[in-house]
N, CA, C and O atoms as a GROMACS GRO file, in nm:
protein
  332
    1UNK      N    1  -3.198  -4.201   0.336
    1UNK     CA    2  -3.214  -4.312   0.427
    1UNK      C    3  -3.360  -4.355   0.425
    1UNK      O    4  -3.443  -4.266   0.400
    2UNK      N    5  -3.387  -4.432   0.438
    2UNK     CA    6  -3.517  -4.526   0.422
    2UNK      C    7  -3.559  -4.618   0.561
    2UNK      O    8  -3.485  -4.703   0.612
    3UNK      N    9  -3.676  -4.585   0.602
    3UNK     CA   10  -3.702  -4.676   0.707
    3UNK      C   11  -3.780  -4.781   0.654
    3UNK      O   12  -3.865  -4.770   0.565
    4UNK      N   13  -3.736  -4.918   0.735
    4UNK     CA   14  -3.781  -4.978   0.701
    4UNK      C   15  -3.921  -5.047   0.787
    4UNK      O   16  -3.909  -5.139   0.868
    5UNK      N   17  -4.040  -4.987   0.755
    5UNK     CA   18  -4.130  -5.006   0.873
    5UNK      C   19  -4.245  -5.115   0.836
    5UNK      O   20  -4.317  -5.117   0.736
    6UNK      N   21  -4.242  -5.174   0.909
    6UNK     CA   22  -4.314  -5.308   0.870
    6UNK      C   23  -4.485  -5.336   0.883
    6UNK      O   24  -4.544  -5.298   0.984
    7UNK      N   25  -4.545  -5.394   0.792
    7UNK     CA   26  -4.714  -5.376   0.820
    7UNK      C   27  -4.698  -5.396   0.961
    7UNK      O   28  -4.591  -5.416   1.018
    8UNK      N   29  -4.824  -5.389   1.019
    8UNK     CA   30  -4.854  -5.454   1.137
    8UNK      C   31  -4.890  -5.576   1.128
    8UNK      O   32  -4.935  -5.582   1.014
    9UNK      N   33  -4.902  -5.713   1.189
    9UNK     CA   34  -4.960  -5.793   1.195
    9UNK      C   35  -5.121  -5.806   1.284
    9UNK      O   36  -5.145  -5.872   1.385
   10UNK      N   37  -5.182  -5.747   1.230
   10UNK     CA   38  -5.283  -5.706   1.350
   10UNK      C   39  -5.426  -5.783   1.275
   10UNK      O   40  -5.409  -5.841   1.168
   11UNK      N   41  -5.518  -5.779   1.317
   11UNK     CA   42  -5.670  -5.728   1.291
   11UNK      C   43  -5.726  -5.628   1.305
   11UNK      O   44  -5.696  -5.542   1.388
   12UNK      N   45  -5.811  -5.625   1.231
   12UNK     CA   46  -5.890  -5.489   1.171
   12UNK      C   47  -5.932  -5.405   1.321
   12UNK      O   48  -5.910  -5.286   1.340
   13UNK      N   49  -5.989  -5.484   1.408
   13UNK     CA   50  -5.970  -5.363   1.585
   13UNK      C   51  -5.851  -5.320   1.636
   13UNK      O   52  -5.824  -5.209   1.683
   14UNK      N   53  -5.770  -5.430   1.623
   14UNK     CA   54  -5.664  -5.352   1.708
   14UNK      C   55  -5.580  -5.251   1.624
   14UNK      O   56  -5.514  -5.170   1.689
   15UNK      N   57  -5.576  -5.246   1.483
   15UNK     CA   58  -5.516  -5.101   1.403
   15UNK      C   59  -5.644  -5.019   1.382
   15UNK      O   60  -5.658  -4.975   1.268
   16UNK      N   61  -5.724  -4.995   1.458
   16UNK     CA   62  -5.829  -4.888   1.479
   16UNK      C   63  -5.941  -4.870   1.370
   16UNK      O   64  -6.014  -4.772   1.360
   17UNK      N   65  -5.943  -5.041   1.245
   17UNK     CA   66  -6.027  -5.004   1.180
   17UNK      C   67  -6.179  -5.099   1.228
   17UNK      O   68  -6.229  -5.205   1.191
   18UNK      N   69  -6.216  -4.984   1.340
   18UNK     CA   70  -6.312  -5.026   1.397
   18UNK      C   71  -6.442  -5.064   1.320
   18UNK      O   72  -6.494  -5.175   1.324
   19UNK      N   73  -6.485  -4.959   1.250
   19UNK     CA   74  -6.586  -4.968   1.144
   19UNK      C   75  -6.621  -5.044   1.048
   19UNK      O   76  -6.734  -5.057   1.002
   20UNK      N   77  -6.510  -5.102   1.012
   20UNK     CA   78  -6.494  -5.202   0.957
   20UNK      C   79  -6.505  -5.396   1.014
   20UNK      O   80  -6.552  -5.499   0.967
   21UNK      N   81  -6.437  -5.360   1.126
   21UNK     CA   82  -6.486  -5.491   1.217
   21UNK      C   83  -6.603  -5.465   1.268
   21UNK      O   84  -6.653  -5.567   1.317
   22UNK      N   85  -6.674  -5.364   1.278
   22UNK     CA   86  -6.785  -5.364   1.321
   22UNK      C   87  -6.860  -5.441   1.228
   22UNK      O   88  -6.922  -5.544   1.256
   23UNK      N   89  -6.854  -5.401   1.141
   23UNK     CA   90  -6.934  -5.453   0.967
   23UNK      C   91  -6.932  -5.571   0.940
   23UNK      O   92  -7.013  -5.618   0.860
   24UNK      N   93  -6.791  -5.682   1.030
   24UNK     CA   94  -6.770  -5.787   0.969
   24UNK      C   95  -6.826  -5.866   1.091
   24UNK      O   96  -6.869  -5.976   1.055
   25UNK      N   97  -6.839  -5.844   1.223
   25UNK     CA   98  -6.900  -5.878   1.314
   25UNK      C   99  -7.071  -5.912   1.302
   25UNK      O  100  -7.139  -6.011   1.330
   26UNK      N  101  -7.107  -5.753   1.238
   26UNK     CA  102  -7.255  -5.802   1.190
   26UNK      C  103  -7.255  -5.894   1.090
   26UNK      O  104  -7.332  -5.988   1.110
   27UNK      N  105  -7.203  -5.897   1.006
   27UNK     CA  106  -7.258  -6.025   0.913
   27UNK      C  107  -7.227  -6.116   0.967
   27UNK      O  108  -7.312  -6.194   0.925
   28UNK      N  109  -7.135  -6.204   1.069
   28UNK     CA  110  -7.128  -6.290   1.129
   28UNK      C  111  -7.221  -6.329   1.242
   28UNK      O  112  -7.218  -6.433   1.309
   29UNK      N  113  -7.281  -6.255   1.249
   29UNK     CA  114  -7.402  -6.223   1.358
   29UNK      C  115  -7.537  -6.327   1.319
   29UNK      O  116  -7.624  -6.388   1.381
   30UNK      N  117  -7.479  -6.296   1.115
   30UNK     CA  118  -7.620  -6.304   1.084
   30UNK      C  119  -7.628  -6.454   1.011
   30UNK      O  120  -7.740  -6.490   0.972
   31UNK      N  121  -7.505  -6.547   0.988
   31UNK     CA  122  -7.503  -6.626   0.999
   31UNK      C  123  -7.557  -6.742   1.080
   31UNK      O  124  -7.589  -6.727   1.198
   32UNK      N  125  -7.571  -6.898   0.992
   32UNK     CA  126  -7.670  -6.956   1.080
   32UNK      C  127  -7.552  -7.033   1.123
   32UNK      O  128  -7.447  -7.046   1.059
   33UNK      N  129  -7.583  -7.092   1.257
   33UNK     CA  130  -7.481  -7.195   1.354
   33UNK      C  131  -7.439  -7.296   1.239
   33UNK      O  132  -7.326  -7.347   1.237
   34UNK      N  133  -7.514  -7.316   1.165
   34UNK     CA  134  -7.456  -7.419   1.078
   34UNK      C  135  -7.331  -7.377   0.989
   34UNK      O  136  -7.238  -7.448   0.949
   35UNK      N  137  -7.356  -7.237   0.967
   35UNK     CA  138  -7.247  -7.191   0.855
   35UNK      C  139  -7.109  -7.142   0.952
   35UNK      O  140  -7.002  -7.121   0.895
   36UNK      N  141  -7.124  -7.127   1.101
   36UNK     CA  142  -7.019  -7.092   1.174
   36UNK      C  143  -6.938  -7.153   1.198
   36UNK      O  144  -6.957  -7.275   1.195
   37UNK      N  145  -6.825  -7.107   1.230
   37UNK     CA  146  -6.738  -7.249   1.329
   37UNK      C  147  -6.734  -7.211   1.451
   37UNK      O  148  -6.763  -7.094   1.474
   38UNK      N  149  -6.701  -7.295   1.555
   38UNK     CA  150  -6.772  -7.280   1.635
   38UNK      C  151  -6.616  -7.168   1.738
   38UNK      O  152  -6.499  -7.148   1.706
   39UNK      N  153  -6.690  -7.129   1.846
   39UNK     CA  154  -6.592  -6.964   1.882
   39UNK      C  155  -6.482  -7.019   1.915
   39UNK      O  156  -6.403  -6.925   1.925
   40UNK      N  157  -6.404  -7.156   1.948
   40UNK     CA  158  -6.337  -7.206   1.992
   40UNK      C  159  -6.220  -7.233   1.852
   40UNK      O  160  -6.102  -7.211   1.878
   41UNK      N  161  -6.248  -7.267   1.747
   41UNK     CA  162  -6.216  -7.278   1.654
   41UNK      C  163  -6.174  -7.131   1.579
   41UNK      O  164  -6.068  -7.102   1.522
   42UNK      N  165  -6.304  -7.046   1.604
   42UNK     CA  166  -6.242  -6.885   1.522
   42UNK      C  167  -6.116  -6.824   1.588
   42UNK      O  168  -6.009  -6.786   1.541
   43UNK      N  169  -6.167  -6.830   1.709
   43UNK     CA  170  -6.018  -6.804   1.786
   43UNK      C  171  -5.890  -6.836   1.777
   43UNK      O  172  -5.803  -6.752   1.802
   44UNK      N  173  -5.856  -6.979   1.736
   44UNK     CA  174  -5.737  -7.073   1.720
   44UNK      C  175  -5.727  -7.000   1.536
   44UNK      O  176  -5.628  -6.939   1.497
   45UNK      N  177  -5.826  -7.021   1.468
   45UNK     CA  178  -5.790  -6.941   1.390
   45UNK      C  179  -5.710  -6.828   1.318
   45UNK      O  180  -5.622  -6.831   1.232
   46UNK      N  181  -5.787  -6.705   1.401
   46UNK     CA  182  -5.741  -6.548   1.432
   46UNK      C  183  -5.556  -6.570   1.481
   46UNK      O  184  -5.452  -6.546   1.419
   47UNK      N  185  -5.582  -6.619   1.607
   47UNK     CA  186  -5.430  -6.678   1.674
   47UNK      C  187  -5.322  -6.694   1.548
   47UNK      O  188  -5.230  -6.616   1.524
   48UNK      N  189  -5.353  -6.808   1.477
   48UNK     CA  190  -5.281  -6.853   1.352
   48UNK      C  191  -5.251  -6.737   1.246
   48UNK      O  192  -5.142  -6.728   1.189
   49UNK      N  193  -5.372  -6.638   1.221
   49UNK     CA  194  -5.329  -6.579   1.128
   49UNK      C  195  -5.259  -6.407   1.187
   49UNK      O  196  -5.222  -6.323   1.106
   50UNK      N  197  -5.254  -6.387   1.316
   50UNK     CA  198  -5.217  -6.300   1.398
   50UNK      C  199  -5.022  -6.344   1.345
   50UNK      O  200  -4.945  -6.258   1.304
   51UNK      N  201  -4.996  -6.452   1.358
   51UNK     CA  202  -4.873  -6.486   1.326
   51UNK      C  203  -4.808  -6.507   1.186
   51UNK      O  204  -4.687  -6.509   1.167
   52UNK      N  205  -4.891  -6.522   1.102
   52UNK     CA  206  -4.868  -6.527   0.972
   52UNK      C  207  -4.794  -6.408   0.927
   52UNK      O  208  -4.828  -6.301   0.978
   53UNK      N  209  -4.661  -6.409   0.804
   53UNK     CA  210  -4.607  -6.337   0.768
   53UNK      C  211  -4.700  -6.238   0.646
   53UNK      O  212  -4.670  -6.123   0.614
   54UNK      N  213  -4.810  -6.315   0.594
   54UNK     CA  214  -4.876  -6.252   0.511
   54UNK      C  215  -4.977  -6.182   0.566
   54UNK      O  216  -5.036  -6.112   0.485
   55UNK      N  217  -5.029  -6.178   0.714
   55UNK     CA  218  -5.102  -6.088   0.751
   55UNK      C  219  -5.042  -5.927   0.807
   55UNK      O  220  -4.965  -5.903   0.900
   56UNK      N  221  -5.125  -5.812   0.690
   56UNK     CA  222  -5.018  -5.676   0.688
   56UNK      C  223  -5.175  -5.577   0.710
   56UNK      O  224  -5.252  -5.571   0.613
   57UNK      N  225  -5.202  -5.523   0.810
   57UNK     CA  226  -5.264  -5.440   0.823
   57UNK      C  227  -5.386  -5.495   0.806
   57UNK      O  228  -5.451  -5.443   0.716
   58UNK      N  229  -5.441  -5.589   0.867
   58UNK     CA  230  -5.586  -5.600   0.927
   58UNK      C  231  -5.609  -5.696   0.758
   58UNK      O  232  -5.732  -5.700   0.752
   59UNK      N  233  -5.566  -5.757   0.653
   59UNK     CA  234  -5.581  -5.813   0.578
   59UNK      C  235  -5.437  -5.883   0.497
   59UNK      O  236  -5.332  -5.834   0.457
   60UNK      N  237  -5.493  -6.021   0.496
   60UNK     CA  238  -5.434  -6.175   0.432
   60UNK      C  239  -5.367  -6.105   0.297
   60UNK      O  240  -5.451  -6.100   0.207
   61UNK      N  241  -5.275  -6.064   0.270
   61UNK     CA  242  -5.188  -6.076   0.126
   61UNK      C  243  -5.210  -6.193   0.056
   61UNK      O  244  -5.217  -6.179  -0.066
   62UNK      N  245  -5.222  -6.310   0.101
   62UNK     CA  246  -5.278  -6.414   0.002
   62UNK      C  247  -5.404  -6.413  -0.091
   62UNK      O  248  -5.426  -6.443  -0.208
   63UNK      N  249  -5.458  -6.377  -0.012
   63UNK     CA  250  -5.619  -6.397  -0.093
   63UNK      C  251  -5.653  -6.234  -0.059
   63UNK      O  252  -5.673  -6.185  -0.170
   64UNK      N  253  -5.665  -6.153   0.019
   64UNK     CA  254  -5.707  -6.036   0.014
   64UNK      C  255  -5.847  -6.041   0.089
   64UNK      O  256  -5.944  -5.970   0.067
   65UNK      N  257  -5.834  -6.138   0.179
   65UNK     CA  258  -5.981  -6.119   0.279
   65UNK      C  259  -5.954  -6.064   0.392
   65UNK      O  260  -5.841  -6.019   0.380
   66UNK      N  261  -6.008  -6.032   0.533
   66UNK     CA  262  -5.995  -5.982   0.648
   66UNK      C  263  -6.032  -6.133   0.726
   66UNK      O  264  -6.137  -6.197   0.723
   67UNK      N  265  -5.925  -6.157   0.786
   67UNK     CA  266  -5.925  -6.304   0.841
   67UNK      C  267  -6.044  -6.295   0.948
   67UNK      O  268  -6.122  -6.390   0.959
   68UNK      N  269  -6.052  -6.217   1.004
   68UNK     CA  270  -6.186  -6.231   1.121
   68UNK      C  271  -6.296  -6.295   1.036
   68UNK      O  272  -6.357  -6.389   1.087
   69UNK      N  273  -6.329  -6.255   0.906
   69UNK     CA  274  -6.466  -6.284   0.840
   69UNK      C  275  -6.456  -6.398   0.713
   69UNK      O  276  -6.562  -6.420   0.654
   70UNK      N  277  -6.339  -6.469   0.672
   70UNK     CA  278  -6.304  -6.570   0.658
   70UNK      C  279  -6.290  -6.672   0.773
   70UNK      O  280  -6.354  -6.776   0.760
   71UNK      N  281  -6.219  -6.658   0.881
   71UNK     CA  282  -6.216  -6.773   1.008
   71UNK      C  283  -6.353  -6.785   1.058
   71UNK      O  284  -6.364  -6.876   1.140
   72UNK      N  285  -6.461  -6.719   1.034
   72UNK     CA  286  -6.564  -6.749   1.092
   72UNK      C  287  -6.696  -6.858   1.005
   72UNK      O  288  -6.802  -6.900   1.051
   73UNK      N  289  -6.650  -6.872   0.903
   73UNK     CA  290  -6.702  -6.980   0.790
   73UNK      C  291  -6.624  -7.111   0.852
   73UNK      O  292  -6.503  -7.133   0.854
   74UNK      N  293  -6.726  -7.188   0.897
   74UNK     CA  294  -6.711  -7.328   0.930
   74UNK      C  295  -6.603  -7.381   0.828
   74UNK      O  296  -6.484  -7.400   0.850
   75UNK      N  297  -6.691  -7.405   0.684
   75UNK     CA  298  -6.632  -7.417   0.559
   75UNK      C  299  -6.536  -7.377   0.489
   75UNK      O  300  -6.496  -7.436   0.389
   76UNK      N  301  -6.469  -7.227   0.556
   76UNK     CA  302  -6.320  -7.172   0.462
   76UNK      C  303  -6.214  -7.252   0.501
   76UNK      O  304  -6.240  -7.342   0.581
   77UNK      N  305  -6.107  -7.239   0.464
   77UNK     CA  306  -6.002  -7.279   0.499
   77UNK      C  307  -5.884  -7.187   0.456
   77UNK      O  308  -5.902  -7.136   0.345
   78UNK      N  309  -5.768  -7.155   0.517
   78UNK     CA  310  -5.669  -7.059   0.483
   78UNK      C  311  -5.588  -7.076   0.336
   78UNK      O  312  -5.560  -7.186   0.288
   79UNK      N  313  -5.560  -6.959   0.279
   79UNK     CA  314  -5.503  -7.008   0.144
   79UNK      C  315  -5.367  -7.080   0.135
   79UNK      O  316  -5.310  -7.118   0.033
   80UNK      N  317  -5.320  -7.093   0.286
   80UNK     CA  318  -5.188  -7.125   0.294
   80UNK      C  319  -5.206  -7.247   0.391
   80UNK      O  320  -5.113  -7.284   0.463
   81UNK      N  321  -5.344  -7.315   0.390
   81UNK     CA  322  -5.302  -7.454   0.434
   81UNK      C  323  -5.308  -7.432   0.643
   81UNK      O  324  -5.338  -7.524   0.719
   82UNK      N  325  -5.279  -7.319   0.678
   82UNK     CA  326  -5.207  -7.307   0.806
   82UNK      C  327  -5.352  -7.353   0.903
   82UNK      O  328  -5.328  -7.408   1.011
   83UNK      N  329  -5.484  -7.332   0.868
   83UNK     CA  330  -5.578  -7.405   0.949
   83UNK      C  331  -5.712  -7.473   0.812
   83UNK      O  332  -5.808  -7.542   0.848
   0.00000   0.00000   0.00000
């Protein structure tokens, strides 16, 4: 018998890879306002990719980034169009 157990749909804090969002927090830190989007926008972001079927354990199956540190580039955009 086989379970069938499904990624999480999470980000990198809430499946406990703290250390890692820590890491992606600082470089966003170190970004200039110009290269950010602004917190209102990262958020609606995160939101979007919190629901996505391709987000499995704190990282995008599409492209293979950690959406916290992609949504925070003014300039990215999702590989699937969704923001």
């Amino acid at each position: 018998m086989t379970d069938n157990v499904r990624p999480c749909r999470c980000l990198l804090a809430e499946i406990g890879r703290q250390e890692t969002a820590n890491d992606i927090k600082e470089r966003i830190s170190r970004l200039s306002e110009k290269e950010k989007a602004d917190e209102k926008e990262y958020r609606s972001r995160l939101e979007t990719c919190r629901s996505c079927e391709h987000l499995a354990d704190g990282t995008c199956l599409k492209c293979g980034c950690y959406p916290e540190f992609r949504a925070a580039f003014a300039k990215n955009k999702c590989p699937l169009k969704k923001w």
